[in-house]
C-alpha positions as CSV (number, residue, x, y, z in Angstrom):
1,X,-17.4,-10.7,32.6
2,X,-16.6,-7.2,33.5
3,X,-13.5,-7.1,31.8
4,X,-16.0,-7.5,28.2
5,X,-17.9,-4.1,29.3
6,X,-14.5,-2.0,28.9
7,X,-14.2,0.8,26.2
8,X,-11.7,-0.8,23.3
9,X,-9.8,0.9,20.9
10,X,-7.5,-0.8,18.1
11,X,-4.5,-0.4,17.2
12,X,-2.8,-0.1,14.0
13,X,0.9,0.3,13.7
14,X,1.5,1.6,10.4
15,X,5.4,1.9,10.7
16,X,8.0,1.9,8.0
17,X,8.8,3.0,4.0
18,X,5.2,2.5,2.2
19,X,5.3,0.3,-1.2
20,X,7.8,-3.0,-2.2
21,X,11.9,-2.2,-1.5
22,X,13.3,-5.5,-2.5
23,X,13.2,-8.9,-1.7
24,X,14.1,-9.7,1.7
25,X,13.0,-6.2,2.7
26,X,9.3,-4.4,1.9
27,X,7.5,-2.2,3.3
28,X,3.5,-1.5,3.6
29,X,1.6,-2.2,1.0
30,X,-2.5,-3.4,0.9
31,X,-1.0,-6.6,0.3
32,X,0.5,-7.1,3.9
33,X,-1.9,-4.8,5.7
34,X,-4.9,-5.9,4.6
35,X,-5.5,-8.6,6.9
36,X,-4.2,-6.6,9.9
37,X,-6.7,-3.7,8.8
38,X,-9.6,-5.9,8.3
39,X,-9.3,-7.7,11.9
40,X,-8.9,-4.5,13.5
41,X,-12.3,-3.3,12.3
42,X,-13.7,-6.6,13.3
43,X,-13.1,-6.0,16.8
44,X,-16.2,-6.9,19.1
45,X,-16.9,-3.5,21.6
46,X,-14.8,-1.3,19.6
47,X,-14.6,2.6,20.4
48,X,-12.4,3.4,17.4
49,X,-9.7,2.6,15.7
50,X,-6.1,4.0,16.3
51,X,-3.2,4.7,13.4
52,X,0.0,4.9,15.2
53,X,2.3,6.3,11.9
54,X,5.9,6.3,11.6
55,X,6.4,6.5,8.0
56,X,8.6,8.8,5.9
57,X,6.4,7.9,2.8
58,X,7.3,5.7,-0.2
59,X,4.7,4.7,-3.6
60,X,2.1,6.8,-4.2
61,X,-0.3,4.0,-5.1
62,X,0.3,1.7,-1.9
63,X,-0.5,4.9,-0.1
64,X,-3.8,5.6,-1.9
65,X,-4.9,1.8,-1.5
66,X,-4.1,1.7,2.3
67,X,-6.0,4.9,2.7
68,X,-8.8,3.9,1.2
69,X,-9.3,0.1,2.5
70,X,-9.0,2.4,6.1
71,X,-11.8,4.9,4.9
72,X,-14.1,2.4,3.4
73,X,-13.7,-0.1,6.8
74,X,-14.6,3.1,9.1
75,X,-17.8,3.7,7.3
76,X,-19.1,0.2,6.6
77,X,-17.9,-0.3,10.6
78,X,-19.3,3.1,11.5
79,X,-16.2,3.5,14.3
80,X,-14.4,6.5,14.0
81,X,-10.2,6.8,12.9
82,X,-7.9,8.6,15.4
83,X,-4.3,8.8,14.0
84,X,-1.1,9.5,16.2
85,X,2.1,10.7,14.5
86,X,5.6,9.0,16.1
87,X,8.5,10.5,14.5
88,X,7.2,11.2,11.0
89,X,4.2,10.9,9.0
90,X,5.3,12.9,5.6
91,X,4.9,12.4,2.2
92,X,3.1,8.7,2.3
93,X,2.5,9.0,5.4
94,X,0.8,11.9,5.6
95,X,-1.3,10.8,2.8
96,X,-2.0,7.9,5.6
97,X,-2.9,10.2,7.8
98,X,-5.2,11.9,6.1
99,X,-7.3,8.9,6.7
100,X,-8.2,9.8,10.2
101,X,-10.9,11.6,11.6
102,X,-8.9,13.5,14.0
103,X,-4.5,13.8,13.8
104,X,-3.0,13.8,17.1
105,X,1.1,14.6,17.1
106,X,4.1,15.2,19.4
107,X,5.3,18.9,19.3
108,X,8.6,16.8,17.7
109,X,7.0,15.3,15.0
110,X,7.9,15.8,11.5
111,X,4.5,16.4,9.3
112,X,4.1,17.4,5.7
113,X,5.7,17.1,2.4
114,X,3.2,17.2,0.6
115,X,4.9,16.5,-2.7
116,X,6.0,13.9,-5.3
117,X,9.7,13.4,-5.8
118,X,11.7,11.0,-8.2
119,X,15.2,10.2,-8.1
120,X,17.8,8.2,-9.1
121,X,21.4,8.2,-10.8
122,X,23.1,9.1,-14.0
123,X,25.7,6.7,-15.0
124,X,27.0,8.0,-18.6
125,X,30.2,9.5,-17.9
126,X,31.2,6.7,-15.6
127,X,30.6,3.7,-18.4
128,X,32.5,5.7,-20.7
129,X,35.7,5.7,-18.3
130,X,35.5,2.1,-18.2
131,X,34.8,1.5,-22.2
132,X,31.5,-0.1,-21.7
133,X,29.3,0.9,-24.7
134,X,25.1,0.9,-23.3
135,X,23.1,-1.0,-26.0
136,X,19.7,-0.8,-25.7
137,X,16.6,-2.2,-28.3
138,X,13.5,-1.1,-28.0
139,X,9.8,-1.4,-29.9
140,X,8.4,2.4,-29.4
141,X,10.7,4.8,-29.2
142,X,10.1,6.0,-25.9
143,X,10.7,2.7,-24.0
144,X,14.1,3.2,-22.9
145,X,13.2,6.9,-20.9
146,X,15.0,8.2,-18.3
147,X,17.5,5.6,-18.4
148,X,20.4,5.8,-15.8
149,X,23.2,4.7,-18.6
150,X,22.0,7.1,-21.3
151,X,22.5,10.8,-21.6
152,X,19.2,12.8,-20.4
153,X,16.4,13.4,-22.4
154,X,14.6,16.7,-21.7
155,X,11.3,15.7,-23.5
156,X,11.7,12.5,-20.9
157,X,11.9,15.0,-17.8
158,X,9.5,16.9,-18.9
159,X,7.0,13.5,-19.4
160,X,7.9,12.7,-16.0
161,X,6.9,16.1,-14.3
162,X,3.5,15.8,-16.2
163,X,3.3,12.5,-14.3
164,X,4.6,14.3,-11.0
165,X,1.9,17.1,-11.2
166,X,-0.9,14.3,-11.6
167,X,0.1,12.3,-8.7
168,X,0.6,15.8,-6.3
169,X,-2.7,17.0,-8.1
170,X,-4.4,13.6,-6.4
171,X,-2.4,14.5,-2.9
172,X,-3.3,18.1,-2.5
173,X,-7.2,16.8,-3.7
174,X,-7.3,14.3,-0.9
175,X,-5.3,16.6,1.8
176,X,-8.2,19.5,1.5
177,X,-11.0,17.0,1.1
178,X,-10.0,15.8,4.3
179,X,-8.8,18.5,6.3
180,X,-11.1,21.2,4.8
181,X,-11.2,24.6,6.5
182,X,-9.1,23.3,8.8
183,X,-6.1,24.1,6.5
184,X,-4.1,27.7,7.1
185,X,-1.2,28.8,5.1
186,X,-0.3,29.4,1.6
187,X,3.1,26.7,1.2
188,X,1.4,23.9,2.7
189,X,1.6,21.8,-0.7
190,X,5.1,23.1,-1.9
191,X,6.7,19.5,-0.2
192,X,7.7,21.1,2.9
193,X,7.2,20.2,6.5
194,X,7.0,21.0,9.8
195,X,7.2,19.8,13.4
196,X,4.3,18.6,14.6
197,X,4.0,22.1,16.5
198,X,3.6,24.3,13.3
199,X,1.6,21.5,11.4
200,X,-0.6,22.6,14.4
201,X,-0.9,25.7,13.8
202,X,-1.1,24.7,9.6
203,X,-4.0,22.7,10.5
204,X,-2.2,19.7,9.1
205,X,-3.1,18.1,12.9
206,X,-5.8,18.8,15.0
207,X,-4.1,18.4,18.3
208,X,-0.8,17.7,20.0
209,X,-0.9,14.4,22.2
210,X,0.1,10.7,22.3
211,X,-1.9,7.4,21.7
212,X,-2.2,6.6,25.6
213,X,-3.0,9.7,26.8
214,X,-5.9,11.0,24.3
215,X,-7.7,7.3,24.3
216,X,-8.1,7.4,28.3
217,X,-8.8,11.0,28.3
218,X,-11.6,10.5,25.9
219,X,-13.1,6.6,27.1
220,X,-11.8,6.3,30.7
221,X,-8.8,4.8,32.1
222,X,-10.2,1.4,31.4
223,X,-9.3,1.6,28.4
224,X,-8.1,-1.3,26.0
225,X,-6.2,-0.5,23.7
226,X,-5.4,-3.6,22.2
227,X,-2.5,-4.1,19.3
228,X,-3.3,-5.3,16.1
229,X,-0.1,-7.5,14.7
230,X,0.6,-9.2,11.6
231,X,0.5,-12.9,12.0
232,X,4.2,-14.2,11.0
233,X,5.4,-18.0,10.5
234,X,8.7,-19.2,12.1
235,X,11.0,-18.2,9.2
236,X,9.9,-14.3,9.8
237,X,10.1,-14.8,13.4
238,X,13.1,-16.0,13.2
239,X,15.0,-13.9,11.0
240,X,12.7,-10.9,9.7
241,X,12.2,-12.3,6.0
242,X,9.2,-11.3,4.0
243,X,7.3,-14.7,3.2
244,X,8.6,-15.2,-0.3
245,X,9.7,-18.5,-1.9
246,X,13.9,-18.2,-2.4
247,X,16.0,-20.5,-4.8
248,X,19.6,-21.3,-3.8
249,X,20.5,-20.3,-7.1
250,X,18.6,-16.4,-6.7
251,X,19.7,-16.2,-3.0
252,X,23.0,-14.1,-3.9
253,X,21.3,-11.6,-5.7
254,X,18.4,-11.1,-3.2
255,X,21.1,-10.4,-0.5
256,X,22.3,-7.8,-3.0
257,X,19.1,-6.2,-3.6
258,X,18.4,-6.4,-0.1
259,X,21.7,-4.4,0.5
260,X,20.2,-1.8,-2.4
261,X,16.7,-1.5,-1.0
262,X,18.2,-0.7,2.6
263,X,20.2,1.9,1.6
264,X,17.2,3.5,-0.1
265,X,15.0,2.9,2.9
266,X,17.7,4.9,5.0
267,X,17.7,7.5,1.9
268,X,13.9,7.8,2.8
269,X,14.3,8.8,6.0
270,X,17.6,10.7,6.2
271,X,15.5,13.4,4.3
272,X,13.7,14.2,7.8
273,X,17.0,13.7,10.1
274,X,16.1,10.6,11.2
């Protein structure tokens, strides 16, 4: 009986590279977090909800979706959002961030980038060493932009970067909605970042501190604080796997795109030293 009348706070791990890297590997995405979000909002007794982020960022859209399934819950729910930076929250994960009420980070953190980058590789010379000839058909000449085996295009870069501004336009829109007068500097939207010291004094965060410490300083050291996970079956228990149907015959070539979506997953977060 007494144990209902404690204070209880959710929450939310949002950990990981934001949007779909391969087949046996993927990060968030409102696909596999909506059902974690939604129960953590339909707590009974809640206090608020807490993001604990660890993400070095990822698809743009995923990150806007996530965001605003977060938002839209804390209103309907009327409990407020407190979000706790691990490592990183930067890029994506920032743009998670930006869905609490009040960011808390470690002194350590890495915070920021607010930015949009694209990469990839350019493959023409190296096909030509080998004498493979890239053949390539299109209907609309503009179909086959920006791709790796073909020289590059400089009306295609430039069709990109138009793309690029948009999607930082939207970023730097939804960081100083958010974050308001809160904000200090002139380079905060340049896709730097900080330590979670300097995003202090940036006004990226609104106070250094960890998950435990702030939640029973603020509701009492009763506290629950009570973990919302995603419900797995025995195959992901067992071995990690997304819950995707796999042919013997396809099994090969998802190892291999596993392999590929790995070593951009590490790419991710290598930017940051991690």
């Amino acid at each position: 009986m007494f144990g209902r009348l404690k204070p209880k706070v959710a929450v939310l791990r949002l950990n990981g590279v934001i949007g779909g890297f391969g087949p046996l590997r993927r990060g968030m995405s409102l696909q596999s977090m909506a059902s974690m979000i939604q129960r953590a909002f339909s707590m009974k007794g809640l206090k608020a909800v807490a993001l604990s982020i660890n993400s070095p960022g990822g698809a743009p859209v995923q990150s806007s979706l996530i965001y605003r399934r977060i938002r839209d819950l804390a209103q309907e729910k009327n409990v407020p959002v407190l979000v706790f930076v691990e490592d990183v929250a930067a890029s994506g994960g920032y743009w998670l961030a930006c869905a609490g009420d009040e960011i808390y980070a470690d002194s350590n953190s890495i915070v920021g980038s607010i930015g949009v980058v694209s990469s990839g590789f350019g493959f023409v010379e190296a096909i030509r060493r080998i004498g493979v000839e890239r053949r390539v058909y299109t209907a609309g000449k503009h179909k086959a932009m920006l791709d790796p085996f073909r020289p590059e295009n400089e009306r295609d870069v430039a069709h990109l970067r138009t793309i690029q501004e948009d999607m930082h336009t939207s970023f730097i829109d939804l960081v100083k909605r958010r974050r308001g007068k809160k904000l200090k500097g002139d380079n905060l939207f340049t896709g730097e970042f900080w330590t979670g010291k300097r995003a202090l004094d940036l006004g990226l965060v609104d106070a250094i501190g960890d998950l435990r410490t702030v939640c029973r300083d603020r509701f009492g050291e009763k506290v629950r604080l009570v973990v919302v996970g995603e419900k797995r079956g025995w195959l992901k228990r067992g071995f990690g796997l997304v819950g995707t149907e796999t042919s013997g015959s396809s099994w090969g070539f998802d190892l291999g795109a596993g392999a590929l979506a790995s070593m951009e997953e590490r790419a991710l977060w290598s930017r940051f030293g991690l």
